[in-house]
Each structure stands twice: as structure tokens, then as C-alpha cells.
MARLUMVO-303736 format. One record per residue: residue in one letter; y, z, x of N, C-alpha, C in turn. Coordinates in steps of 0.2 Angstrom, whole numbers, plus 5000, padded with zeros to 4 digits. Each point is the difference from the previous one (the first is absolute). Layout:
residues N
AYZXYZXYZX...
***
This chain:
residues 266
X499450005004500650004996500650005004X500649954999500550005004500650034996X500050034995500650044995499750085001X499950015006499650064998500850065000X500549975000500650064999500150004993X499749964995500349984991499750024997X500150034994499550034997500249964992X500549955000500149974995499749925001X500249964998500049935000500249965003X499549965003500049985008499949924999X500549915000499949984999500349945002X499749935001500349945004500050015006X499450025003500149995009499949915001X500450035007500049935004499650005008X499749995004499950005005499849955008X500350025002500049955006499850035007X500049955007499550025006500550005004X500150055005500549975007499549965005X500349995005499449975006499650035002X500150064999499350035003499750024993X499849974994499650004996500250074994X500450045001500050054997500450014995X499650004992500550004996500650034998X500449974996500750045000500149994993X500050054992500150004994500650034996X500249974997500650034996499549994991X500550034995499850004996500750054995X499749984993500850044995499550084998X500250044997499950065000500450054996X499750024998500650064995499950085003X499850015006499750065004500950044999X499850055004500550054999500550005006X499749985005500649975007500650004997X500149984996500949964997500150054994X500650035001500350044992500049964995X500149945001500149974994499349974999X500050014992499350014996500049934998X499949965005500049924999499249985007X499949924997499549975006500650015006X499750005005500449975008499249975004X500349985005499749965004499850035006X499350025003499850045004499549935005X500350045007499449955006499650075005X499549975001499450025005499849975005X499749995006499649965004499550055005X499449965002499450055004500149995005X500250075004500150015006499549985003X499749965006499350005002500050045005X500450045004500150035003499750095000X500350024993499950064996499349984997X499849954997499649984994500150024994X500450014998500450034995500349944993X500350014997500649994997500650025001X500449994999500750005004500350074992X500450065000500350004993500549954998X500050034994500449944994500750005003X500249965000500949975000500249964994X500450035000500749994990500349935005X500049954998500349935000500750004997X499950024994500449974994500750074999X500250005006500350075000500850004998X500249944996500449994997500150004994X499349974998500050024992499850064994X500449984994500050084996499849934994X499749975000499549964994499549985006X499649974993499249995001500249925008X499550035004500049945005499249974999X499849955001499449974997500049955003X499449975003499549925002500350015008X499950035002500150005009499649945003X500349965006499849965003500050035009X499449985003500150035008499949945004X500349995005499849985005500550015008X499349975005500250045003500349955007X500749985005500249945003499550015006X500149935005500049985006500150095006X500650035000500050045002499950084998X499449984995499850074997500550044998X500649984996500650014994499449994994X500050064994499950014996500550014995X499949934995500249974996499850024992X500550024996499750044992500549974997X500049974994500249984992499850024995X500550014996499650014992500650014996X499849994990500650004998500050074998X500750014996500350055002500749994994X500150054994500350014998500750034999X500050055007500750035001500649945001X500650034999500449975000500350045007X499849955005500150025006500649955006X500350005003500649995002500149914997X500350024994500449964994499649975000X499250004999499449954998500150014994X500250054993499850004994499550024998X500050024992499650044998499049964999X500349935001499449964998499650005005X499249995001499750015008499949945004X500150015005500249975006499550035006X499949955004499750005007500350035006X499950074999499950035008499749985005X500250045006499749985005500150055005X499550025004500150045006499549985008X500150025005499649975004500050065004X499350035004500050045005500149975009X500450065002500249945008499250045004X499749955005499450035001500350035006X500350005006500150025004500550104997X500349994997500450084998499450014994X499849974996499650024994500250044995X501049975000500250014993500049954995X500250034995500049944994500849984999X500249924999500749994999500250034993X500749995002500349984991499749974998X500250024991499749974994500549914999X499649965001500449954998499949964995X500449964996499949964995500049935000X499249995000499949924999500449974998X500050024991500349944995500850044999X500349985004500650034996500549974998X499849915000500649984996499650014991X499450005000499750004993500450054994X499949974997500450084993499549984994X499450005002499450014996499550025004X499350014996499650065004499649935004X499750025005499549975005499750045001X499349955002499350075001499449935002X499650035001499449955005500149995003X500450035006500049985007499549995004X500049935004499750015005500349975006X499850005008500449965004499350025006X500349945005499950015008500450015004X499650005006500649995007499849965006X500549985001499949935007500150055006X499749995006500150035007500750035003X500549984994500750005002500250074995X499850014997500150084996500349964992X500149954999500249974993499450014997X500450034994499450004994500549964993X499249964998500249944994499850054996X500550004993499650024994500049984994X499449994998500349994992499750054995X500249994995500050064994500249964991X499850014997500250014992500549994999X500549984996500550024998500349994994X500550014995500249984995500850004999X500249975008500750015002500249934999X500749984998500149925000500249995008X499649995002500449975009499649915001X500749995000499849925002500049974993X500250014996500049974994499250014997X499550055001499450004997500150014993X500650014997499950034993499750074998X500050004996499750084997499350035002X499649965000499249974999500150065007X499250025002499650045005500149945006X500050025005500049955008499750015004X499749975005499650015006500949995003X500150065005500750005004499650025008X500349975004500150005008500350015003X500250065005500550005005499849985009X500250025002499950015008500350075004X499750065001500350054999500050045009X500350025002500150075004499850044999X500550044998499950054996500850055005X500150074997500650025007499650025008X500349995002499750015010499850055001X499750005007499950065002500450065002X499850065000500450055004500049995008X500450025003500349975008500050065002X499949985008500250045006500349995004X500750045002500649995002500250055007X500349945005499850045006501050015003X499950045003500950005002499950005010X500249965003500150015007500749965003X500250075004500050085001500050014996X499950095000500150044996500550035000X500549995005500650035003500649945001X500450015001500449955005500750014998X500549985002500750034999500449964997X500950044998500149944996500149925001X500049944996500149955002499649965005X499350034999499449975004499649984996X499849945000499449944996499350085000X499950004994499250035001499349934992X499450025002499849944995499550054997X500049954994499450024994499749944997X499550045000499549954998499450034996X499549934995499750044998499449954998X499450024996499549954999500049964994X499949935001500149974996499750024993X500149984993499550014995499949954997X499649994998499649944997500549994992X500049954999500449984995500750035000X500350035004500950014999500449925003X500550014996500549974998500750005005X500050075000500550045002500050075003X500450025006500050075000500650045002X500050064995500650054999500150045005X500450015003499750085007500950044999X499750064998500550054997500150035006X500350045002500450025003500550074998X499850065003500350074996500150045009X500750054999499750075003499950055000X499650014995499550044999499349974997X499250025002499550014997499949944995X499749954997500049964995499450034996X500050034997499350024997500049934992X500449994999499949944995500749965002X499849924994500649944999500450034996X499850044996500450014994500750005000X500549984997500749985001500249985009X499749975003500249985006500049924998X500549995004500049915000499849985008X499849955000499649995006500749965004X499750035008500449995004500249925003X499749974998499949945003499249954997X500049944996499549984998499649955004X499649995002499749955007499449954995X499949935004499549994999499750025006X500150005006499650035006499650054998X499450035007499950055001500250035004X500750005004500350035005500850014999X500250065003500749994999500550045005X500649985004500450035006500450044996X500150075002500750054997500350035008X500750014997500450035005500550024995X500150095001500450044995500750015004X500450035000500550015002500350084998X499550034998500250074999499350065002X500150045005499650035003499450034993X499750015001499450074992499149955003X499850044992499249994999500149934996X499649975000500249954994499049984999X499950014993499549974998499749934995X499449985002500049924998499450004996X499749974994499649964997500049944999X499549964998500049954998499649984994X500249944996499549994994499949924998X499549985001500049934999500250004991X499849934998500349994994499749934998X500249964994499849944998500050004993X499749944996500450004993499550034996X499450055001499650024997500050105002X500650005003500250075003499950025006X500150085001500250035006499350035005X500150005006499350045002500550075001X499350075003500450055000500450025006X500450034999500450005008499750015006X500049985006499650025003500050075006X499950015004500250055003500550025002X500450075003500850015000499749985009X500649965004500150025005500850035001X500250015005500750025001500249995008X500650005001500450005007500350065002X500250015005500650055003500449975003X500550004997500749965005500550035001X499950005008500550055004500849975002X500450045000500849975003499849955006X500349965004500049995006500150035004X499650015006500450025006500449975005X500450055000500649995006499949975006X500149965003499749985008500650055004X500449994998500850045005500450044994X499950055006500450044995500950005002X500550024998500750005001500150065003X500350015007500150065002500950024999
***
């Protein structure tokens, strides 16, 4: 049994294999993980290591309605790939359901943001399904009863070609020191599907974006500062694209000292 945390109704699994042959399953669930007394979306996979099953992880951790028909797969770089539709009216998706999306990064072994397939639709889509090419694109298509393209009213086979939002980054600062009005560089790793990248800038601590406007927006993954007033100053970054934000990534920070004097005035 792989619902072995549910004591409720356990249904529509999906399952798929990575390279080394070990499956990996999601599935809808009305278990008790989640406050809200709705399905959500639960994944597992068999450690071969442990010989085990892995426990349960909540997916659909944005939703406060029924989330239902999950699709898995898993890319070229062992990125762990989840859809399913989904009912919440989630960042101005609306109340009709709509295809989610989330991806686990296999090297950190977090989950992204929740992102939105169908979000020009303003009608409900459901029967997702999709692949992925060696490049991390994923095709999808799904159900729909939205008029795009002139389908009319009528039910549609609809397709996109999808991203989804990037990854989270890690962001490096050298030196870590240096004085006023001296070049220091940042940089950071690229993420798969960004568009663009934001790198804020504070002195003090960044523990979130929240009301920060970004310092400067780049398509690069590198960038030259020189400050002009002695302190701490601390940096993030956040890639970005038309499908959303990844999450900040790590703080790094500077010390910039006055210059010194070569001759002093006697």
C-alpha cells in the first residue's frame, strides 16, 4: 500500500520511472496533511537505498478546493515534474479550474512555486497531460471549454508549450570586502527557464522581497557594483519569466570600508 498515511479516499494515481528504474507516484487524496477538508495532491518515490517508501509530500500546497487527475513526470536532468487541475482561484487564475504546475529541483530537492498553465483561459480545463524534450520544455495539452482561437463555446483539445517559473539560484559576491568606489562582482547560477533577473540590494539582512523594488534587472547571470558610501550592504537575487518568480536566493553581503589615506598632511 502506498497511501499508507490516509485513512480516507485515495484516488487517480499516476506513476512514472527515473533512470535508475525507481518509481515515483503522486496521486489526489482527501487525507488529513492539509486543514482544508478538500482532495489535494500527494507524491512518494522508493528509495532504493533505504528500501523503503519515501513519506508523503502535500503538492498542491496552494490549494483550499478539491485538486484532482495529477500527471507525473520526470526530465532529462532528473527535475520532477507534477500537474493537475485545480479549482482555487490562485494568482488571478479564477474561480474555474485550471492547470497547476510544480516541479521538484533534483540537486536542492525543493519544490517550485505553484504556477499556472492555463492562465489566459476563463473557463475550467482539466485532462492534462504533457511531455518533456532534453531542454526542460514541457508541451501540454488539456480540455478546455475556453473560447481561445476562436474555438467557440464547444469543449477543445487546447495546447501550449510551457516552462513553468525558474529555478531557485545561488548567488555568490567576490570580495567580500573592498572599499569605497572599487568594482566588486556578483554572480550567480543560471536557472532553467528565466527570462530575467532581479538582484535587490538592502543594508540590512534581506529575509524577504516583500515591498523591495529590485536593484537593477539583468538578463545576465553576472553583475559589477561599486558603492560610494562606506556600511554592510546586502544582496539577493530572483530570476523571473511570464509564468512567475523563483524564490530568492541566498543573502550574500559586502563590507565597504572608507579609503585609505596613502599621505597624510602634516
Amino acid at each position: 500500500i502506498i497511501s499508507t498515511e490516509s485513512d480516507k479516499y485515495s484516488t487517480a494515481p499516476d506513476i512514472t520511472c527515473d533512470k535508475e528504474g525507481n518509481p515515483h507516484i503522486v496521486w489526489s487524496d482527501f487525507m488529513d496533511l492539509d486543514p482544508e477538508l478538500d482532495s489535494d495532491i500527494y507524491y512518494k518515490y522508493y528509495d532504493p537505498h533505504l528500501g523503503i517508501w519515501t513519506p508523503v509530500e502535500l503538492i498542491s500546497t496552494v490549494s483550499i478546493t478539491s485538486s484532482m487527475k495529477s500527471e507525473i513526470r520526470i526530465g532529462s536532468n532528473d527535475a520532477i515534474h507534477v500537474m493537475w487541475h485545480d479549482q482555487t482561484d490562485y494568482a488571478g487564475a479564477g474561480s474555474d479550474a485550471d492547470i497547476l504546475y510544480r516541479y521538484k529541483n533534483p540537486e536542492t530537492e525543493l519544490w517550485s512555486t505553484t504556477a499556472v498553465v492555463t492562465i489566459e483561459c476563463d473557463s475550467s480545463s482539466w485532462d492534462v497531460d504533457f511531455v518533456i524534450d532534453d531542454y526542460g520544455h514541457l508541451f501540454v495539452t488539456w480540455s478546455g471549454a475556453s473560447p481561445v482561437a476562436y474555438s467557440g463555446p464547444d469543449t477543445d483539445i487546447l495546447y501550449r508549450k510551457f516552462v513553468g517559473a525558474p529555478d531557485e539560484i545561488t548567488l555568490t559576491i567576490l570580495p567580500t570586502e573592498a572599499e569605497v568606489d572599487e568594482d566588486f562582482h556578483l554572480s550567480w547560477s543560471s536557472s532553467q527557464g528565466a527570462k530575467e533577473y532581479h538582484l535587490y540590494r538592502n543594508t540590512s539582512s534581506i529575509s524577504s522581497i516583500a515591498g523591495l523594488d529590485p536593484y537593477v534587472e539583468l538578463v545576465t547571470s553576472s553583475f559589477s557594483d561599486r558603492l560610494t558610501a562606506s556600511g554592510n550592504y546586502f544582496y539577493v537575487v530572483v530570476a523571473s519569466n511570464d509564468y512567475g518568480e523563483s524564490e530568492p536566493s541566498n543573502v550574500v553581503h559586502i563590507t565597504i570600508n572608507e579609503k585609505q589615506q596613502l599621505f597624510v598632511d602634516i
